[in-house]
RODO-2510 file (C-alpha; in nm, 4 decimals, decimal comma):
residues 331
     n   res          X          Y          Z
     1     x     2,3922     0,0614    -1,1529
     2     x     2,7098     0,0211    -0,9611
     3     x     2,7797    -0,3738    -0,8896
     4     x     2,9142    -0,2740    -0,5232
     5     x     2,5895    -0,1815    -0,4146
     6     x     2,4052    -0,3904    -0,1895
     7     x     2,0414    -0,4656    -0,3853
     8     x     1,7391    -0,4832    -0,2286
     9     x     1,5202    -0,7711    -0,3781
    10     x     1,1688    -0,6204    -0,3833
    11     x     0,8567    -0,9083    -0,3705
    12     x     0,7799    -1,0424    -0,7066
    13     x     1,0080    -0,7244    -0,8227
    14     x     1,1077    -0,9043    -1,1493
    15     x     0,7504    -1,0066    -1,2502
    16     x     0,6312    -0,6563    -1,1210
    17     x     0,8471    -0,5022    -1,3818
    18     x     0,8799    -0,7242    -1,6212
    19     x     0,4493    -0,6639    -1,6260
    20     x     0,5314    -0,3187    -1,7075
    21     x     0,7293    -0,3911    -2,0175
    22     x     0,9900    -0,0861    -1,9401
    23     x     1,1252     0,0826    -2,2358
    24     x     1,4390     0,3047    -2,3575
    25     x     1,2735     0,6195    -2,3177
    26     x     0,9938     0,5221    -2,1427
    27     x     0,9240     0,7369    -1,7634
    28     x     0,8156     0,5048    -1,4830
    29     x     0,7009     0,5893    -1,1511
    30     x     0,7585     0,3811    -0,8783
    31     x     0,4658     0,4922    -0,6158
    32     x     0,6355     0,3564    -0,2989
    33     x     0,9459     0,3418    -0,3891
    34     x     1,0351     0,2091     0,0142
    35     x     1,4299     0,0470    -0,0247
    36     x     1,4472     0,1446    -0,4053
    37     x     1,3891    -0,2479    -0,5607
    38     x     1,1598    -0,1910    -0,8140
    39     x     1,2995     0,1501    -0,9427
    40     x     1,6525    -0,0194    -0,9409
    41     x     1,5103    -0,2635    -1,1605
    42     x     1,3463    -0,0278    -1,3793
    43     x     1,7058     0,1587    -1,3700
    44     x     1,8553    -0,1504    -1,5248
    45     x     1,6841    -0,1156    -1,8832
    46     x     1,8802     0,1681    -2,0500
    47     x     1,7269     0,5227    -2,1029
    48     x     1,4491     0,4634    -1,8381
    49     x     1,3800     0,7856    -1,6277
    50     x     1,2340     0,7430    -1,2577
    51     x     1,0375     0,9167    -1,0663
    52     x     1,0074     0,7553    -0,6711
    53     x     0,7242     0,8302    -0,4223
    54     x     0,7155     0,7558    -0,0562
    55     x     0,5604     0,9429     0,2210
    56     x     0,8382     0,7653     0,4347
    57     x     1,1267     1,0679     0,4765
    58     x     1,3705     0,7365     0,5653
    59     x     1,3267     0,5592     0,2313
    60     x     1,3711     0,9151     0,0723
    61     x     1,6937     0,9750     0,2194
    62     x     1,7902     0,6210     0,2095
    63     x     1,7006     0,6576    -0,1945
    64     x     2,0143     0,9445    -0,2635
    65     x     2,2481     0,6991    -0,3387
    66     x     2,0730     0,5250    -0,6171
    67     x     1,9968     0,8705    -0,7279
    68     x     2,3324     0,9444    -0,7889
    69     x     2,3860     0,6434    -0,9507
    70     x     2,0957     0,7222    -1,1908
    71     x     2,2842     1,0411    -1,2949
    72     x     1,9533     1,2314    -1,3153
    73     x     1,7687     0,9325    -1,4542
    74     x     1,5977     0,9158    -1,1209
    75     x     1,3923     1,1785    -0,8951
    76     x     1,2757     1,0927    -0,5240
    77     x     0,9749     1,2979    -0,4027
    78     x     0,8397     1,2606    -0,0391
    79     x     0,4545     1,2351    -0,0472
    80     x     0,1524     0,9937     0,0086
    81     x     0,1442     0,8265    -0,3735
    82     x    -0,2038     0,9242    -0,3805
    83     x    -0,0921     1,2579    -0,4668
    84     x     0,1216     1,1284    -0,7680
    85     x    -0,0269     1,2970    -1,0217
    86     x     0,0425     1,6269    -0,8247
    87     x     0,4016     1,5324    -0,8014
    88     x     0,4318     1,4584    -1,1427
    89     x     0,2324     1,7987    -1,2402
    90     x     0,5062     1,9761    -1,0340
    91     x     0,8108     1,7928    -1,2573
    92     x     0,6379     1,9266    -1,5670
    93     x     0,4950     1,5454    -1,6468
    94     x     0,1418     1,5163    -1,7874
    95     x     0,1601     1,1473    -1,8455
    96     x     0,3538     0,8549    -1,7972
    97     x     0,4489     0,5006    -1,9612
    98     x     0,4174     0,2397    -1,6792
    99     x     0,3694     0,2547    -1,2906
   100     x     0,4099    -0,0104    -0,9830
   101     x     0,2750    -0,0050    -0,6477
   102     x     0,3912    -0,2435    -0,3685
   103     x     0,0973    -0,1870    -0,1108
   104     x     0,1275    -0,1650     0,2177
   105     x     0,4121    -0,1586     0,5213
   106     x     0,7989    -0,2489     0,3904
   107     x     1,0342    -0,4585     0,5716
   108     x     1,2140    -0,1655     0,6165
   109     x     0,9424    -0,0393     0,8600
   110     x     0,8760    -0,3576     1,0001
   111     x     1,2331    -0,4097     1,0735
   112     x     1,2816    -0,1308     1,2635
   113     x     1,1944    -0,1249     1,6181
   114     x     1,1505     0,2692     1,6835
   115     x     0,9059     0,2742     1,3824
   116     x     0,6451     0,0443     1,6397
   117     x     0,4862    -0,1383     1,3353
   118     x     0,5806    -0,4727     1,4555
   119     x     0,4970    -0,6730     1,7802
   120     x     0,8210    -0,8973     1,7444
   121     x     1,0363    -0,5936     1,8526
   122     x     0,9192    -0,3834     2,1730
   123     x     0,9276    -0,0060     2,1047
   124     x     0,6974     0,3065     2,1113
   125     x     0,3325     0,2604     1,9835
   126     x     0,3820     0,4460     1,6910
   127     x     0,3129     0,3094     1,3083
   128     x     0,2952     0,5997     1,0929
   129     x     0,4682     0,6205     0,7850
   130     x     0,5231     0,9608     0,7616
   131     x     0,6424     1,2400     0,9558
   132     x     0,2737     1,4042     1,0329
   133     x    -0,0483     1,3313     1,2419
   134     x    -0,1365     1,1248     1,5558
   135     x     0,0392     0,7439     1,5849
   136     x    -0,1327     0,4527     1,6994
   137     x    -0,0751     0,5343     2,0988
   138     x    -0,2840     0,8342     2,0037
   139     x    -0,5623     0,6678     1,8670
   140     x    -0,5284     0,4088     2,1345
   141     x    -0,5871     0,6926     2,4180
   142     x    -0,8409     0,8580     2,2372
   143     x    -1,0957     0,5920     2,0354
   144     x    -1,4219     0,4817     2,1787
   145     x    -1,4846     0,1665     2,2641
   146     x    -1,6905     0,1528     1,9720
   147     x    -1,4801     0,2990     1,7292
   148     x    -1,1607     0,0938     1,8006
   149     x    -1,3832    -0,2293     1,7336
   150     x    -1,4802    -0,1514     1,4177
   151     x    -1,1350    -0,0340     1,3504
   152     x    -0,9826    -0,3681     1,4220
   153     x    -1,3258    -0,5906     1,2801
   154     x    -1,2778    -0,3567     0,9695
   155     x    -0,9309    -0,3224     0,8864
   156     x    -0,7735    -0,6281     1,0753
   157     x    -1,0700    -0,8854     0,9815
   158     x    -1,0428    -0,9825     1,3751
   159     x    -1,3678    -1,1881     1,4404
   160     x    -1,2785    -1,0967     1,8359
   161     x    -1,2551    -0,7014     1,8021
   162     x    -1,5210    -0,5909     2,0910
   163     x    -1,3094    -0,8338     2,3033
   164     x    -1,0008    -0,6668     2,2441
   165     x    -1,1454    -0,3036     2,2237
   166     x    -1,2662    -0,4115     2,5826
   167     x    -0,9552    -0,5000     2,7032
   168     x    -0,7915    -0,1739     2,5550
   169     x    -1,0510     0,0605     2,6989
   170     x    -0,9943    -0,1435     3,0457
   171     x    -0,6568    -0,1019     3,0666
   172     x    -0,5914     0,2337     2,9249
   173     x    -0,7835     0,3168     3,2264
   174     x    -0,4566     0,2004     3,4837
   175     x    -0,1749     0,3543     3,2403
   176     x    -0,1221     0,4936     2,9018
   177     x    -0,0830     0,2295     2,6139
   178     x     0,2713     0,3386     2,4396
   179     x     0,4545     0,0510     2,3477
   180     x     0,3862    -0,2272     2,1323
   181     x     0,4947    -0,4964     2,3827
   182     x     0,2276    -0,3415     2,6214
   183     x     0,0038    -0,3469     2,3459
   184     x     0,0792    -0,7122     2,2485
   185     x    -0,0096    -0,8709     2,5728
   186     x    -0,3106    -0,6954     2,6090
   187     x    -0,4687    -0,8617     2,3095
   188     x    -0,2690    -1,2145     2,3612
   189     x    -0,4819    -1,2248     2,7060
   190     x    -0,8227    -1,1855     2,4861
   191     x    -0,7464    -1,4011     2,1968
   192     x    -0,6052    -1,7166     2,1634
   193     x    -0,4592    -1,8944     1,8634
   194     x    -0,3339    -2,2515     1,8602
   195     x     0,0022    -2,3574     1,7693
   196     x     0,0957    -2,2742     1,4253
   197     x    -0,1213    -1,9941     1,3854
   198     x    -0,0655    -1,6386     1,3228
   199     x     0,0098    -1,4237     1,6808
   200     x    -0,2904    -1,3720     1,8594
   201     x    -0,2240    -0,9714     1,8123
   202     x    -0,1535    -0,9845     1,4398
   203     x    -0,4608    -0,8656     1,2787
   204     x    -0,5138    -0,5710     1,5561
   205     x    -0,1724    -0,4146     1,4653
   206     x    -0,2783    -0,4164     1,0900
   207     x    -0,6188    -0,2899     1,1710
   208     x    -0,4363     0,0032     1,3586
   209     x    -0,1447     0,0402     1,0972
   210     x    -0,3823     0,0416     0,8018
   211     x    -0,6328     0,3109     1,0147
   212     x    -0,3551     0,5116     1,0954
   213     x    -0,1969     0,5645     0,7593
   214     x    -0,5722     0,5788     0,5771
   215     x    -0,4205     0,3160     0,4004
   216     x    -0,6926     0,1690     0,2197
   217     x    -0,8476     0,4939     0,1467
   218     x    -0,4636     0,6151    -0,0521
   219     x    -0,4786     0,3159    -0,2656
   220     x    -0,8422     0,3920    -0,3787
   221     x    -0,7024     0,7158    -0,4788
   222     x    -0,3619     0,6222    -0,6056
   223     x    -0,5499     0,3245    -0,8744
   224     x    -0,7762     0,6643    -0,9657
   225     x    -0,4418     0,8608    -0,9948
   226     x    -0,2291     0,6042    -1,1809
   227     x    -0,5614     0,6157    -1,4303
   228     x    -0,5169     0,9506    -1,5182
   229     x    -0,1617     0,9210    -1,5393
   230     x    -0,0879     0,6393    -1,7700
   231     x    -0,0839     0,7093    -2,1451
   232     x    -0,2767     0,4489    -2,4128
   233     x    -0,0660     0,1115    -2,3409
   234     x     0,0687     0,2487    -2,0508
   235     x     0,0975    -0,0426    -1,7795
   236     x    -0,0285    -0,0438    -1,4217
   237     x     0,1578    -0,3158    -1,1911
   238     x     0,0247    -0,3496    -0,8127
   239     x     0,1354    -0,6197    -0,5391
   240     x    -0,0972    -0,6742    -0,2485
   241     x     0,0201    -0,8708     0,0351
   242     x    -0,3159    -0,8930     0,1730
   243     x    -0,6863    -0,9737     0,1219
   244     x    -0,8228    -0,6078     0,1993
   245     x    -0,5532    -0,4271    -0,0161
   246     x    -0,5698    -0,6913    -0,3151
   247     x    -0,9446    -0,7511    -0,3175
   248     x    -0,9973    -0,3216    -0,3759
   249     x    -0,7260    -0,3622    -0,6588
   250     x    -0,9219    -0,6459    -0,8377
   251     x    -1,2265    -0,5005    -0,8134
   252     x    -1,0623    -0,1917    -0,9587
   253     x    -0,9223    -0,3651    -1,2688
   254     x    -1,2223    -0,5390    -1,3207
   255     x    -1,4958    -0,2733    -1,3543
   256     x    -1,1955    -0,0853    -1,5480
   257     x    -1,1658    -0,3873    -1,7828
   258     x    -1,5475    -0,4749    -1,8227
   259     x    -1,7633    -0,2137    -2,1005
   260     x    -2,0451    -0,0584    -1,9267
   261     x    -2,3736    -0,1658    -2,1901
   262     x    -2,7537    -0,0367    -2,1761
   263     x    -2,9955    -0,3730    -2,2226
   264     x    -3,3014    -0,4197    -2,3276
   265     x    -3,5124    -0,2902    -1,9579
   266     x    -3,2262    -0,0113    -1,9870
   267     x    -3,1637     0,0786    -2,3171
   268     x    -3,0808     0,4497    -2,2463
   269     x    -2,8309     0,3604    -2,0169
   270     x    -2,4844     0,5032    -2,1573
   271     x    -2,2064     0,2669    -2,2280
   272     x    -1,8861     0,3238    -2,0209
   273     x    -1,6018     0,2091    -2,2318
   274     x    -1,2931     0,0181    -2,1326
   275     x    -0,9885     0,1973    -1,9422
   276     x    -0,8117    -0,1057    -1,8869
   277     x    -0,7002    -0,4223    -2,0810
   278     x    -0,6117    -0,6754    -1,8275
   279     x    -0,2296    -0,8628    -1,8439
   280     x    -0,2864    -1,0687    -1,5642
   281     x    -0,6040    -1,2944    -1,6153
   282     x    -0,5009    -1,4628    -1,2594
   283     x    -0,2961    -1,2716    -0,9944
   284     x     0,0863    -1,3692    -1,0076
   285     x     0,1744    -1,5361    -0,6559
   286     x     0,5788    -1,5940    -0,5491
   287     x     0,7244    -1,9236    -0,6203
   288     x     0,8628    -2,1821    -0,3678
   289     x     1,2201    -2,0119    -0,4346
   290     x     1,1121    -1,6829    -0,3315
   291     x     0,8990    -1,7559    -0,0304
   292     x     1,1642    -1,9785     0,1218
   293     x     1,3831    -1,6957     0,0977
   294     x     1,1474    -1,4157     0,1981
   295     x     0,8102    -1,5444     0,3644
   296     x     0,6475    -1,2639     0,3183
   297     x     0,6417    -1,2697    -0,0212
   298     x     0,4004    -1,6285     0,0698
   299     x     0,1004    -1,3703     0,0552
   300     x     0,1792    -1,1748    -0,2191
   301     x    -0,0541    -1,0864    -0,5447
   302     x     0,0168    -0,9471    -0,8554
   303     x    -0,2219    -0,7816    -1,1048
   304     x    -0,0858    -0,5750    -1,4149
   305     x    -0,3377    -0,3895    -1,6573
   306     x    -0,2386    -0,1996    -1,9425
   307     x    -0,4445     0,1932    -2,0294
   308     x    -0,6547     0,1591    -2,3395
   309     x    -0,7186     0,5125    -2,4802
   310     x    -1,0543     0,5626    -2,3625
   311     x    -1,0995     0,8565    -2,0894
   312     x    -1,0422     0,7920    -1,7238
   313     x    -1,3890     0,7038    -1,4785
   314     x    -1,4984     0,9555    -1,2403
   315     x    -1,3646     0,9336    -0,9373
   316     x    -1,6138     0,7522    -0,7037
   317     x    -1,6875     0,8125    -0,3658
   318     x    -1,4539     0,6473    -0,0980
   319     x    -1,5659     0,3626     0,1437
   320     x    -1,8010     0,5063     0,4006
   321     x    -1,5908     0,2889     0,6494
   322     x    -1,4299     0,4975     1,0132
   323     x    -1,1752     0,7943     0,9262
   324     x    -0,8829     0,9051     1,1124
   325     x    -1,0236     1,2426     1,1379
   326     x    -1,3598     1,1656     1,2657
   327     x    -1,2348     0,8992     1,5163
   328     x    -0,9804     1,1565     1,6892
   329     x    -1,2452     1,4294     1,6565
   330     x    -1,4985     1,2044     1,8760
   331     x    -1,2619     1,1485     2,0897
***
């Protein structure tokens, strides 16, 4: 890689790949690939071929440079990274030696004020991450009272969510919701936090940012994806930054790692055999160095797994938790 371009440090993005054990030869897939860290990384070890996913047309575009530098080694393709084994299907790849998944929004999109992901910067109430469906002004207009308090007891963990669905509902009533500002001070008027605490309208902007981007549902899919995908000792690395994204991924490795066994009350019961070896026996969490220089990274989790040859799980059923497409429909 060129040493006069600017490098984006991804969260635990050494670790991450270092997890994955990246060899010459070896194809990686970087499943949100967002400002390009962790496929830069993977870049670095010589005769590594990459293949990028993010539904976000920005970090796509913003990607071309680093493709060029790849000189073919890399390929960028915009989609949800749920659908990666699609997108690998369509580059004539059947299976693949290692794959990371940073979960979640990216500073990028926090960063940037138009996106509407962020309260500290006031700008339209949007917060998708692609290009398609209705934004979080949308859903804000449209929800029940109902709905939008599970959505934001749910997905944001906000012990006050009828409060604040109250207050939405009330003043939606005098004039549209459409900024984030707007949005901001409706909440900070129902909950309170003390000094030192988080903003009072933190978790009801993730509740909203995870609803509108299904995001809990795509990783569900994408750990059942990267399952299929990975060859025997292929490695699966995943950071969460948050309890609801990193608690799905454990429990994910873990059945994964456990063998299914009849017993004695049960002896018929078929034994489901081991599709993943774990690496990490403890999530990896950022070290003082890294969190004083990027606080996110304070909340961060790594897990890495590595494929034993045994076939993939059925895919189970997702969450019967509130989807985007019923919500709007009731509305």
């Amino acid at each position: 890689m060129s040493a006069d371009t600017p490098r984006h440090i991804p969260v635990l993005g050494r670790e991450a790949v270092d997890g994955l054990a990246p060899r010459d030869g070896g194809l990686y897939i970087d499943a949100t690939f967002g400002a390009g860290g962790y496929a830069r990384l993977l870049l670095d070890v010589p005769g590594t071929q990459v293949i990028g996913i993010d539904r976000d047309r920005t970090a796509i575009t913003g990607g071309f440079s680093l493709v060029e530098e790849s000189q073919g080694r890399l390929t960028l393709v915009e989609d949800r990274f749920s659908n990666m084994a699609d997108v690998c299907a369509s580059e004539g790849v059947t299976a693949v030696d290692g794959i990371v998944m940073d979960v979640g929004v990216s500073s990028m999109q926090l960063d940037q004020a138009e996106r509407g992901f962020s309260f500290r910067f006031d700008g339209p109430l949007d917060m998708r991450m692609g290009q398609h469906g209705p934004n979080a002004a949308d859903l804000i207009a449209t929800a029940s009272e109902a709905d939008l308090a599970n959505i934001i007891y749910i997905f944001g963990e906000e012990r006050h969510s009828r409060a604040v669905a109250r207050a939405i509902v009330a003043a939606r009533k005098d004039a549209p919701i459409t900024t984030t500002k707007a949005l901001a001070d409706i909440v900070g008027k129902v909950v309170w936090a003390k000094p030192g605490e988080i903003h009072p309208a933190t978790r009801t902007f993730q509740a909203l940012r995870i609803f509108i981007n299904e995001e809990l549902d795509e990783l569900h899919l994408a750990l059942a994806a990267a399952e299929r995908l990975l060859k025997p000792g292929g490695r699966l690395a995943v950071v969460a930054f948050h309890s609801l994204e990193d608690r799905i991924v454990k429990n994910f490795l873990s059945e994964r790692s456990k063998a299914g066994s009849g017993s004695r009350h049960l002896p018929d019961v078929a034994q489901v055999a081991q599709s993943f070896r774990a690496i990490t026996k403890r999530p990896i969490t950022a070290g003082e160095a890294e969190v004083t220089a990027n606080p996110r990274a304070r909340s961060a989790k790594l897990r890495v797994a590595e494929r034993t040859d045994a076939p993939p799980v059925a895919q189970a059923d997702l969450p019967a938790w509130p989807t985007l497409a019923d919500v709007m429909k009731g509305g």
